[in-house]
Each structure stands twice: as structure tokens, then as C-alpha cells.
C-alpha positions in Angstrom: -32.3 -185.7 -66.3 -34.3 -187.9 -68.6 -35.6 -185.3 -70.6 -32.0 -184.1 -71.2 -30.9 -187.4 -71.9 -33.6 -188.0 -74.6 -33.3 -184.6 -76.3 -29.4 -185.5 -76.5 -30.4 -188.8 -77.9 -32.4 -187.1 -80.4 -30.2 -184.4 -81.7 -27.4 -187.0 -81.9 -29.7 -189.3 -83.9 -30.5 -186.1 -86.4 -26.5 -184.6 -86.3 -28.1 -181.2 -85.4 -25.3 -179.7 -83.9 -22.1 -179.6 -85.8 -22.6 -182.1 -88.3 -22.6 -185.2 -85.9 -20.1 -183.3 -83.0 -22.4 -183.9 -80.3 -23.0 -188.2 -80.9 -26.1 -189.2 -79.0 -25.7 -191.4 -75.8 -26.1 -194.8 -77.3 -23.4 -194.3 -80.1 -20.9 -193.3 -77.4 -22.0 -196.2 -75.2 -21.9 -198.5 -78.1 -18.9 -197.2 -79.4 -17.4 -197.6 -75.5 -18.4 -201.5 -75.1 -16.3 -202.0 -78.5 -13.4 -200.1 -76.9 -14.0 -201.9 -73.7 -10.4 -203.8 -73.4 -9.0 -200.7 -73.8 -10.5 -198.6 -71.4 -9.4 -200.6 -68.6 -5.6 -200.1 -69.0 -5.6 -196.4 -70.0 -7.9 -196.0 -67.2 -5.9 -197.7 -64.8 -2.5 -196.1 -65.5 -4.0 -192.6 -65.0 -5.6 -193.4 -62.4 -2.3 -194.9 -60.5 -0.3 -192.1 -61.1 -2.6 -189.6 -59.6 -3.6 -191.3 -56.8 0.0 -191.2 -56.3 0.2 -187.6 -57.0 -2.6 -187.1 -54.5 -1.3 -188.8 -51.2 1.9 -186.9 -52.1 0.7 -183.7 -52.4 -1.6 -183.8 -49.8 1.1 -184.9 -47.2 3.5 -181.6 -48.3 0.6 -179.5 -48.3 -0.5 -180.3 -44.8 2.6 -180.8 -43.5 3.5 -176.9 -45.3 0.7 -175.5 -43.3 1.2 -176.8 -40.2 4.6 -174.9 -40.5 2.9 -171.9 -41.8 0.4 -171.7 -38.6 3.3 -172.9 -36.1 6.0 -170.5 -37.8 4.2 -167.7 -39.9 7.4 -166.1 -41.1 7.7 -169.3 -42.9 4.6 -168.7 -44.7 5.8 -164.8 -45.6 9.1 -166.3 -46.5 7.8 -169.3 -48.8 4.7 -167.0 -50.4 7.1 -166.4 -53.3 6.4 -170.5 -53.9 3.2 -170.5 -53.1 1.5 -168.0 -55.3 3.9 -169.4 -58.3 2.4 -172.9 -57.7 -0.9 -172.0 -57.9 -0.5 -169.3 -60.4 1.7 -171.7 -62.5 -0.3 -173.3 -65.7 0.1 -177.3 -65.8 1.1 -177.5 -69.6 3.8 -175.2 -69.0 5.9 -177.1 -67.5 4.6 -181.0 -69.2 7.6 -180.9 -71.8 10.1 -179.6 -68.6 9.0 -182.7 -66.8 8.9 -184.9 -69.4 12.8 -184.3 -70.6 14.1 -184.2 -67.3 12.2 -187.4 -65.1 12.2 -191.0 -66.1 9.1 -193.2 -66.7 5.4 -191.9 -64.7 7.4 -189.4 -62.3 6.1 -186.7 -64.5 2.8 -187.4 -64.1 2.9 -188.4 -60.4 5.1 -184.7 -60.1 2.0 -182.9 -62.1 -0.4 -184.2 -60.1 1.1 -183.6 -56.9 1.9 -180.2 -57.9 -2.1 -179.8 -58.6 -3.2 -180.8 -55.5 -0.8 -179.0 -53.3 -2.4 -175.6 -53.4 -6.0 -176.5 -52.6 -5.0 -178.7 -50.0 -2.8 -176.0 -48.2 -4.6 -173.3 -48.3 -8.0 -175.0 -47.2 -5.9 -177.0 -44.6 -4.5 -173.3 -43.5 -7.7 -171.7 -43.5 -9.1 -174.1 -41.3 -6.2 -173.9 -38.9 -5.9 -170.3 -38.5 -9.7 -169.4 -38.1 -10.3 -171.4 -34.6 -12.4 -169.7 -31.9 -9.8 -167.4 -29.7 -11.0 -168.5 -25.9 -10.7 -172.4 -26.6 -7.3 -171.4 -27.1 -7.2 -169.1 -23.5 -8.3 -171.9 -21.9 -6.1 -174.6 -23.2 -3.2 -171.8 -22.4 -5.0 -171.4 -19.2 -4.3 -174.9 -18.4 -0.8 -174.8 -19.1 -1.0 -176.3 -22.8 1.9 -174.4 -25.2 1.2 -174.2 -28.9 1.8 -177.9 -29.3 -1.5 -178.6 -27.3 -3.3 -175.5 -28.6 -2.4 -177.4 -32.2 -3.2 -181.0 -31.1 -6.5 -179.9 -29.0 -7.8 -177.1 -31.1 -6.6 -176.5 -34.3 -6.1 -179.5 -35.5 -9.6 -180.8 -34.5 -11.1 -177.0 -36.2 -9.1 -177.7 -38.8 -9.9 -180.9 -40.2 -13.4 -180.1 -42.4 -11.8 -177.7 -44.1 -8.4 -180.2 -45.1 -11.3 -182.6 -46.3 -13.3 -179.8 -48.2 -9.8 -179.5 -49.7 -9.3 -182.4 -50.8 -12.7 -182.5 -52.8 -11.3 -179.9 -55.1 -7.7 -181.5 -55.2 -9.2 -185.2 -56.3 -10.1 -183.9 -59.7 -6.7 -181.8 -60.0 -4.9 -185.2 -59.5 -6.4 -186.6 -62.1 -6.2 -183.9 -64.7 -2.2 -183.3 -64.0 -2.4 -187.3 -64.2 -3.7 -187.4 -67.6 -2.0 -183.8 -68.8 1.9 -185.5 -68.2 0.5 -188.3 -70.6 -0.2 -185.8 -73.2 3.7 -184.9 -73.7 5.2 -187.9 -72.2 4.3 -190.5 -75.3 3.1 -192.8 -72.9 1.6 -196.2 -74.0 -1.2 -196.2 -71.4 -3.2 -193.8 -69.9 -6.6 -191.6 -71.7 -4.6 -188.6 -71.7 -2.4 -190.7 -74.6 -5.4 -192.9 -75.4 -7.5 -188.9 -76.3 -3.9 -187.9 -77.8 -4.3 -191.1 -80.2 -7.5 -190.4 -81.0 -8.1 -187.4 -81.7 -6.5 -187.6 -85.5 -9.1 -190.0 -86.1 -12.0 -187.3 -85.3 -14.3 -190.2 -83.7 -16.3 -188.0 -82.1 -18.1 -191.3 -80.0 -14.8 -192.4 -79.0 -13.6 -188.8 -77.7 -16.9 -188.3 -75.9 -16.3 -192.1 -74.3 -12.7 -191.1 -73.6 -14.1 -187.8 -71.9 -16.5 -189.2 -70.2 -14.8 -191.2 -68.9 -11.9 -189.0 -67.5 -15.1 -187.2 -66.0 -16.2 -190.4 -64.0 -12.8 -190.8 -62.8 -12.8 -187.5 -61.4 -16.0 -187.0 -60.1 -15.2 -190.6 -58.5 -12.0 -188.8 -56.8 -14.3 -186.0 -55.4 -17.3 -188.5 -54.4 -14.3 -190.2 -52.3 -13.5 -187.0 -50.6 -16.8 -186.3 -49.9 -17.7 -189.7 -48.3 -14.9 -189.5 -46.1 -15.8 -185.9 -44.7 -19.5 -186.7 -44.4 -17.9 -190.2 -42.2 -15.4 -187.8 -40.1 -16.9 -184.9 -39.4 -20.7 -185.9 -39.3 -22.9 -182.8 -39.5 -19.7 -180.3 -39.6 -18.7 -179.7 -43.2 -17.7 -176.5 -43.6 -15.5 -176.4 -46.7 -12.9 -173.3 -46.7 -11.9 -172.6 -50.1 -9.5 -169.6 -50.9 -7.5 -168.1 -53.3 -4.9 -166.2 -51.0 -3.3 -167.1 -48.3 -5.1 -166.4 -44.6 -3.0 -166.0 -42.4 -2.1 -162.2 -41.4 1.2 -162.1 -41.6 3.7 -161.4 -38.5 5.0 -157.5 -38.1 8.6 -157.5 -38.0 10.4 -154.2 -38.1 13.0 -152.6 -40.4 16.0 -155.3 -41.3 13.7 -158.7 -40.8 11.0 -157.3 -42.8 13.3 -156.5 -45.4 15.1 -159.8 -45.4 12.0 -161.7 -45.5 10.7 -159.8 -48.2 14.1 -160.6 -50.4 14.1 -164.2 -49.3 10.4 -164.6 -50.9 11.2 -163.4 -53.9 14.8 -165.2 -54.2 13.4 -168.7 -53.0 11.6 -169.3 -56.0 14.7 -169.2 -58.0 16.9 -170.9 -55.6 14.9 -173.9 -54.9 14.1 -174.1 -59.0 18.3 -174.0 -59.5 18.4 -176.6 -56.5 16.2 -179.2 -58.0 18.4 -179.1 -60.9 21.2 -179.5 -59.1 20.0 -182.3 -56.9 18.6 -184.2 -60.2 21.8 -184.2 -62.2 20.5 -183.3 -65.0 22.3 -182.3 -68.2 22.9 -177.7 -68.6 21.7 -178.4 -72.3 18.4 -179.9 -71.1 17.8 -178.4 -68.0 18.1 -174.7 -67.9 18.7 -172.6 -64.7 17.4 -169.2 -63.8 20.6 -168.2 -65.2 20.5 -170.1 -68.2 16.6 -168.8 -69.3 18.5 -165.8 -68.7 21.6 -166.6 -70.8 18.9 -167.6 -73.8 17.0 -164.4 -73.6 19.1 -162.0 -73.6 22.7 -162.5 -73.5 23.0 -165.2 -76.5 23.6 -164.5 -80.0 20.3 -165.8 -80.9 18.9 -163.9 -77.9 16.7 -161.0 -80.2 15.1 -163.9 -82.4 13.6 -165.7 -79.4 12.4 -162.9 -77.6 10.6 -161.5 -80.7 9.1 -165.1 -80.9 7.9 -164.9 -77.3 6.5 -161.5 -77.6 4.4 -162.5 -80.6 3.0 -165.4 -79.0 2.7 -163.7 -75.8 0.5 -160.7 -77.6 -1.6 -163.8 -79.2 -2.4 -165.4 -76.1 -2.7 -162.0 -73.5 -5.8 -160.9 -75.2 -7.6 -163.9 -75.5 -7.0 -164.8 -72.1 -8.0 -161.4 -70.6 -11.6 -161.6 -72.6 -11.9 -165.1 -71.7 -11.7 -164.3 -68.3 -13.8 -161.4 -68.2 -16.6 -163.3 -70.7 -16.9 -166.3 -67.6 -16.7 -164.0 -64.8 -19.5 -162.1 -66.0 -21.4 -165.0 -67.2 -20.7 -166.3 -63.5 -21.7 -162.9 -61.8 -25.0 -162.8 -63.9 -26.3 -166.3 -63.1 -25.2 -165.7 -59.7 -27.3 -163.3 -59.5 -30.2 -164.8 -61.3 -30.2 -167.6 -58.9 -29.8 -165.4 -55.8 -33.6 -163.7 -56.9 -34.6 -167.2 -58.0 -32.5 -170.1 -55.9 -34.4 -172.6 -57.7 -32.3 -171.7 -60.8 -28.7 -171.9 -58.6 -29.8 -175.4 -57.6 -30.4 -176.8 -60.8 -27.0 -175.2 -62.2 -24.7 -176.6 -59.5 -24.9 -180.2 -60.4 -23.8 -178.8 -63.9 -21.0 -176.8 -62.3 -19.8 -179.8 -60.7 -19.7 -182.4 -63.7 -17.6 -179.3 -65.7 -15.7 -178.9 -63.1 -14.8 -182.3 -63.1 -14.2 -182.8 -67.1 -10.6 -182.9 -67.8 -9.6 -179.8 -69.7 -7.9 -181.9 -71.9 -10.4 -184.3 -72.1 -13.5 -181.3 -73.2 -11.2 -179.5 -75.7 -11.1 -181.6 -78.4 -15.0 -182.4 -77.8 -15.3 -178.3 -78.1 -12.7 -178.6 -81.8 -15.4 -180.5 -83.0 -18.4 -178.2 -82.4 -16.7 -174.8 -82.9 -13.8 -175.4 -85.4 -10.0 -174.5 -84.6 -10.0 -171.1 -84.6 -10.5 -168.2 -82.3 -14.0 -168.9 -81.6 -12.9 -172.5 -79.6 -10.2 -170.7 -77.5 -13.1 -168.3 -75.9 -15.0 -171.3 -75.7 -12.6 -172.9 -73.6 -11.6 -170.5 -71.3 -15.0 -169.1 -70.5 -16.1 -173.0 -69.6 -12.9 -173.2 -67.5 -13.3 -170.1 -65.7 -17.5 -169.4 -65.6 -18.0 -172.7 -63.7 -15.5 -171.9 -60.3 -15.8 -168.3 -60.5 -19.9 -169.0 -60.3 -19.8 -171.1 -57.4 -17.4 -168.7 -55.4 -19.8 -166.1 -56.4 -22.9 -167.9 -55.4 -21.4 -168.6 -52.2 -20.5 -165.4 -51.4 -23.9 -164.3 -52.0 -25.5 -166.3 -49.6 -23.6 -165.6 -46.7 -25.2 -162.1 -46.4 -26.7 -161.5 -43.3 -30.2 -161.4 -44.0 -30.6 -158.8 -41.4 -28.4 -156.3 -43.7 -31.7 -156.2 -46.5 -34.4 -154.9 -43.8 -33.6 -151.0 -44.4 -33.8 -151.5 -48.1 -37.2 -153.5 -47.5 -38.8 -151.2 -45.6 -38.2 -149.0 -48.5 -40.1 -151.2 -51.0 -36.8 -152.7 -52.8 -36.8 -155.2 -55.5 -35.0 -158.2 -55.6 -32.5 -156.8 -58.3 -32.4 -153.2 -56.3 -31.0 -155.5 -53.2 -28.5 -157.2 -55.7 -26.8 -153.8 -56.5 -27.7 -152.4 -53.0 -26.6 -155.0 -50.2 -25.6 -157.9 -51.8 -22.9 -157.4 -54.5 -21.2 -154.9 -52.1 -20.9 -157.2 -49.5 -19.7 -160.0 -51.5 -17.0 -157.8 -53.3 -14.2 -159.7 -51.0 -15.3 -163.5 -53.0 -15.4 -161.2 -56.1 -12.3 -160.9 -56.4 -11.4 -164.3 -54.9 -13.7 -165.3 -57.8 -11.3 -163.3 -60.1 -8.1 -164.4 -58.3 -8.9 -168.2 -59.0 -9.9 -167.5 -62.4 -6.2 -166.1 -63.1 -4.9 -169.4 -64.1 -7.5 -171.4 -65.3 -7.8 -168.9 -68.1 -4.5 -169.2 -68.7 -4.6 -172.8 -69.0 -7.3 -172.9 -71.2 -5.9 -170.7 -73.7 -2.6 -172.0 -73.9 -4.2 -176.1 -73.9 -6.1 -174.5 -76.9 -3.5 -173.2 -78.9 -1.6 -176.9 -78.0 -4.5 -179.0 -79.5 -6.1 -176.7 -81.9 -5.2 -173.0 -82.9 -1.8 -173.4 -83.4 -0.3 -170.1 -82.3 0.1 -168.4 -79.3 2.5 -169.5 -76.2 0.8 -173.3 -76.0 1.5 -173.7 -79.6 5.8 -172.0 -79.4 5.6 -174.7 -76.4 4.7 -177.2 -78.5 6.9 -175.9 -81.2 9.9 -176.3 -79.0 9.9 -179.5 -77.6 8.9 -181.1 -81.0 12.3 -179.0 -82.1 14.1 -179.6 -78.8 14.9 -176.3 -78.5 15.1 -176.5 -74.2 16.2 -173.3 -74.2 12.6 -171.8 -75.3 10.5 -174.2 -73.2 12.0 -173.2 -70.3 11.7 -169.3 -71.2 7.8 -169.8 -72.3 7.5 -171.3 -69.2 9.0 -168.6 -67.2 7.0 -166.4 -69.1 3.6 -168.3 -68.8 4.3 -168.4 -64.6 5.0 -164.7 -64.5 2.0 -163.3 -66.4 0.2 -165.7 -64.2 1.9 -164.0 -60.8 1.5 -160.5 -62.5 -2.4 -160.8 -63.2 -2.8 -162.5 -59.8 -1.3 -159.3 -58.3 -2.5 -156.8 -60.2 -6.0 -158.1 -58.5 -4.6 -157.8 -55.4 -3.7 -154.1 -56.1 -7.1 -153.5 -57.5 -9.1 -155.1 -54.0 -6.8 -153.4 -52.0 -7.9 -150.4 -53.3 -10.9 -150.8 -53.5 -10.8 -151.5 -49.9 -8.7 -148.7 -49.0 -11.2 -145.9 -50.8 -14.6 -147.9 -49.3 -12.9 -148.0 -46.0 
């Protein structure tokens, strides 16, 4: 760590990357003890909201998967929900929040949203997977599925809610600080970073980053503590992309029904927000309104040219931006499965990425690589390598050891078991890997045409809300949430496949 520190030092001293992008360590902390009154305002509002947005969307995420494992047609009924929430991108919906709730509700609203996902589906996992004959007995003794939940699966359960809440401590702050960017906030670093960046200070945006990166990694340190404190030597942390639970069987009509309701709940409980917010038809649009605007309106062929451009701007980039980190992430995966040495020393980097604000590293990434194509690729491969590379490493490991013996005895390298044993057996986090990377990439891309590119679908957002056009953010995004869904599926498809011809 030193010698990183003092070759950072130098090359900020010389400007040797980018003309002075990359500031050595004592300009940023000089340039942070000058800033100092105002760190400590911005800092707090963010970190206010989302720890707001945190409790709250850890109490509807547990609470939603306690329904799921008591209930599971509620989980088949509500996946429609679920997958859009996790597949939606963030800065789709800032200017939507922003227009239609007073004061730091957006914020608090974002960063709920962020956290439910991880929360639920680790908190589901670690219901659901509980060792069958502790339940027999507890039946045994008379116990319904209120004990079976209070005795077993809520004990089983609860490493998994905290390894959950690891990852949903940094998504608090980020939707935190990504509501400040639209909301034209006084306080808070995402509006502090928003300020700033016109002034290209690249000392100030590192402190600003930095910063946001403490914050977070303070939010998962907290997590941590408290699962090393309640669960002792028993941390499992249960991390997936897809819901666990195997859903219920249920025959002709039901299944048919539930399968409608999933699909129509997403629209009905987005018209019934509305509804319940009063809020005005010209701001907020219903499912029926995006659908008035795109294609029944007079200026209906206009906007949906618009969307189509931006959408075959941003499609591209995020599909090779995804591909670029998940084979970056497969191939160090790999490299540190022969040598584990190497994994080791690149997980403490995948966790202080991880932890950077998106928001917070783009403009630090402007500054090195320019505003143009080259920054967007940047972006999303830093947003999706990091994840995808510790779902992959951790798949990886969990191969019974006994499984390379055969191979062995045969005189196999190290590489020849990669392809062999171990990459085959990991193909199920592959894909998880894949799966989580849907949205991420998304993100990235459309954040980078907000702050820097200027075209694509985060730039028409943009666009929209500076024009008040309502009409359009709501369509773009529609549009971002579906692609989203769509490449999220389309993995699904392919794994299921996959499975189907291995099996």
C-alpha cells in the first residue's frame, strides 16, 4: 500500500497521466483541509437521506420475503416488480422523482429502492435454503409454519439478511447522492460533484470522490461489524441475482392468472402511486399516458424516432461494455484461481470500486479519457468487471476439490482443469455473474452520456427534463426499464438452454 501510495504521489507530482488528471495524494488532501467547512454539510445531508433510505428499504425487503417464503404464489405473482426493480437503472427515474416528490423524498425514495433488491433476495435465499429434518422435527413436535419460521428459518436466515445488507449499504448511498444530482439541492456531494465539476478541479473531484467512497465503504464496514457480532463464526453471505425460491405448481386457470397478474402488477401499482400521490396528468404520466405520447399523439412519430436513435447509441455500447468486464472478470478469475495469491490482492481493489459512487468516479474517468466514446467503455467495464469478478471467483472456489482427481491422475495443468472441471461447474454463477451485470451496464452508460457524451438515452433524459418535456422522461424511462428486463431474460433463455442441452 505504501508503494502505491508513493508511486501515486509521484506521478501526480510529474502530471504523467492526463495532463495533471490523476492529482497526487497530498494536493487532494490539501485541497480537502481548504474545503473542510464544506465537506461536513454535503456529507451530512447524503448521508441522512440514505440512511433513511436504508432502514426503509430493508424493512419492505424483509418484510416482502417473509411473504414470499410463507405465501410463494405471492412471490410468482409480484416477480413482475421484482425483476423491474432490480433491472431498473437509478438515473432513469431521478428527473420522475424529482418533479413529482417534495424536498429529500427523492433521495430517501432512490435509496430505498437501491437497497430493496439485495436485501430481499439475500434475506430470501437464506430463508428458503434451511436444512429439511430441522423442519420434520419442529413439525414433529406439533410446530405449524409459524414455528418452523420463528425456530428455523428465521434463525438460518439471518447471515445471509446481514451479508445483504453489506451490498445494500453502498447502494444507499449512491441512490442518496444520484437524487442530488437532478434535484438542485443545496447540500449533499452528489450537488457539491455537480458544482464542481464545471470548474475541472481535478483535487477537489478526487476529494469529493473519495470521500463518497469512505462514506460507503463506512456503510458496508457497519454491516460487516454487525454480522461478525451476531452471527459469530457463521457468515455465509447469499448473494443472487434471481429469485430462489422454486415456485408452487398450480394447474391450468391459477397458473394462467398468476402469470397475467405478474405481468399487469407492474403497471397497476405504477398507475396507483400516481393516483395515491395526486399528482398533476401533465407531470405525471400513466402507463396509459407513455402510451398516449408514443404512439397515439400527433407528435407521436417525432418522439419515437428520438428514442430509437438514442436507444441504437446507447444498446451497443452497453452490450460491449458488458461483454469487455465480464471477460476481463472471467480472465482474472481465472488467473487467481491457478494463482490465489493474485485473487487476494485484487479483492481489496474490488471492494473500494465497488464502493466508489458511480457518479462520484465518472467525472474522475472525463478527466483521464476525454468525453467521448472511449470514457463510456471505461465506465461500464469498471462498473460491471468488479461484481461480475467476485461472483466468478466465488463460484470458482466452491468446486469440490474431489471433482479434479480424474483430470490429475491424467497429468492436467492448472489451465487444462480451468476449461475441464472448473468453468463447467461454475457455469450456473456465470451467468448470475452476467445477470447482475445487466444493469450496471446500463447504468454506466446512460450516467456517461448524462455527465459527458452527450447523446444517447442518459443524455434525451437529460434533454427532457431541462425542456420539461414529462412526456419523454417517462417514455425513456419505460424504455431504459424494459431493455433492462429484456437483457435480463434473454440470459435466462440462454442458461436455461444451456441447461436443458447439458442435462
Amino acid at each position: 500500500m505504501c508503494a502505491i501510495l508513493a508511486m501515486w504521489e509521484l506521478e501526480g507530482r510529474f502530471s504523467l497521466v492526463a495532463s495533471g488528471a490523476l492529482p497526487a495524494p497530498s494536493a487532494v488532501l490539501t485541497k480537502f483541509w481548504i474545503d473542510r467547512s464544506d465537506y461536513a454539510l454535503h456529507a451530512w445531508a447524503t448521508a441522512r437521506v440514505a440512511l433513511l433510505g436504508f432502514l426503509a428499504g430493508n424493512i419492505v425487503a424483509v418484510i416482502a420475503a417473509l411473504a414470499f417464503v410463507r405465501w410463494p404464489a405471492t412471490e410468482r405473482l409480484t416477480r413482475g416488480i421484482n425483476i423491474a426493480m432490480f433491472a431498473l437503472p437509478p438515473i432513469a427515474i431521478v428527473p420522475i422523482l424529482v418533479i413529482a416528490l417534495p424536498g429529500d423524498w427523492p433521495g430517501l425514495v432512490l435509496a430505498a429502492v437501491a437497497v430493496y433488491f439485495p436485501t430481499m433476495t439475500a434475506t430470501l435465499a437464506g430463508l428458503s435454503e434451511v436444512d429439511r429434518r430441522v423442519v420434520d422435527v419442529v413439525r414433529v413436535y406439533g410446530g405449524g409454519e409459524g414455528a418452523v419460521m420463528r425456530w428455523v428459518r428465521l434463525r438460518a436466515g439471518l447471515p445471509a439478511l446481514l451479508g445483504g445488507m453489506r451490498v445494500a449499504g453502498p447502494a444507499a448511498v449512491l441512490g442518496a447522492i444520484l437524487a442530488e444530482f437532478g434535484s438542485g439541492s443545496r447540500w449533499g456531494l452528489g450537488s457539491y460533484l455537480l458544482g464542481s465539476i464545471g470548474s475541472g478541479d481535478a483535487s477537489r473531484l478526487w476529494g469529493i470522490g473519495l470521500t463518497a467512497t469512505a462514506m460507503a465503504g463506512l456503510a458496508y464496514g457497519a454491516a460487516a461489524l454487525v454480522s461478525a457480532r451476531m452471527t459469530g463464526a457463521t457468515r455465509a453471505v447469499t448473494m443472487t441475482t434471481s429469485l430462489p425460491l422454486q415456485p408452487a405448481t398450480f394447474g391450468g386457470r391459477n397458473d394462467l392468472l398468476i402469470r397475467v397478474g405478474a405481468f399487469v402488477l407492474p403497471f397497476a401499482v405504477w398507475w396507483l402511486l400516481l393516483v395515491i400521490g395526486q399528482l398533476s396528468p401533465i407531470i405525471a404520466k400513466t402507463p396509459f399516458g407513455v402510451f398516449d405520447y408514443l404512439f397515439l399523439s400527433p407528435g407521436s412519430p417525432k418522439a419515437q424516432t428520438r428514442i430509437l436513435a438514442a436507444l441504437a447509441e446507447t444498446l451497443p455500447l452497453t452490450l460491449l461494455g458488458m461483454a469487455a468486464g465480464l471477460f476481463l472478470a472471467l480472465l482474472l478469475a481465472m488467473l487467481g484461481s491457478v494463482k490465489p495469491a493474485l485473487a487476494r490482492a485484487l479483492l481489496p481493489v474490488a471492494l473500494v470500486t465497488q464502493t466508489m459512487p458511480l457518479v462520484a468516479l465518472t467525472p474522475l474517468l472525463v478527466l483521464i479519457f476525454g468525453r467521448g466514446t472511449a470514457v463510456t467503455l471505461a465506465i461500464t467495464v469498471s462498473v460491471t468487471f468488479f461484481p461480475s469478478f467476485v461472483v466468478i471467483t466465488h463460484g470458482l472456489t466452491l468446486v469440490p476439490k474431489a471433482a479434479f482427481e480424474l483430470v490429475r491422475a491424467y497429468g492436467a495443468s492448472r489451465m487444462q482443469e480451468l476449461r475441464l472441471i472448473s468453468l463447467p461447474a461454475a457455469q450456473a454463477w456465470l451467468f448470475a455473474a452476467a445477470r447482475l451485470a445487466v444493469p450496471r451496464a446500463l447504468l454506466g452508460v446512460m450516467i456517461a452520456e448524462w455527465l459527458a457524451t452527450g447523446r444517447g438515452l442518459g443524455n434525451l433524459l437529460n434533454q427532457s427534463r431541462g425542456y420539461l418535456d414529462y412526456g419523454m422522461i417517462w417514455s425513456v424511462a419505460l424504455v431504459a426499464v424494459l431493455v433492462s428486463i429484456g437483457m435480463y431474460q434473454a440470459l435466462l433463455s440462454v442458461e436455461r438452454l444451456v441447461s436443458k442441452r447439458q442435462g
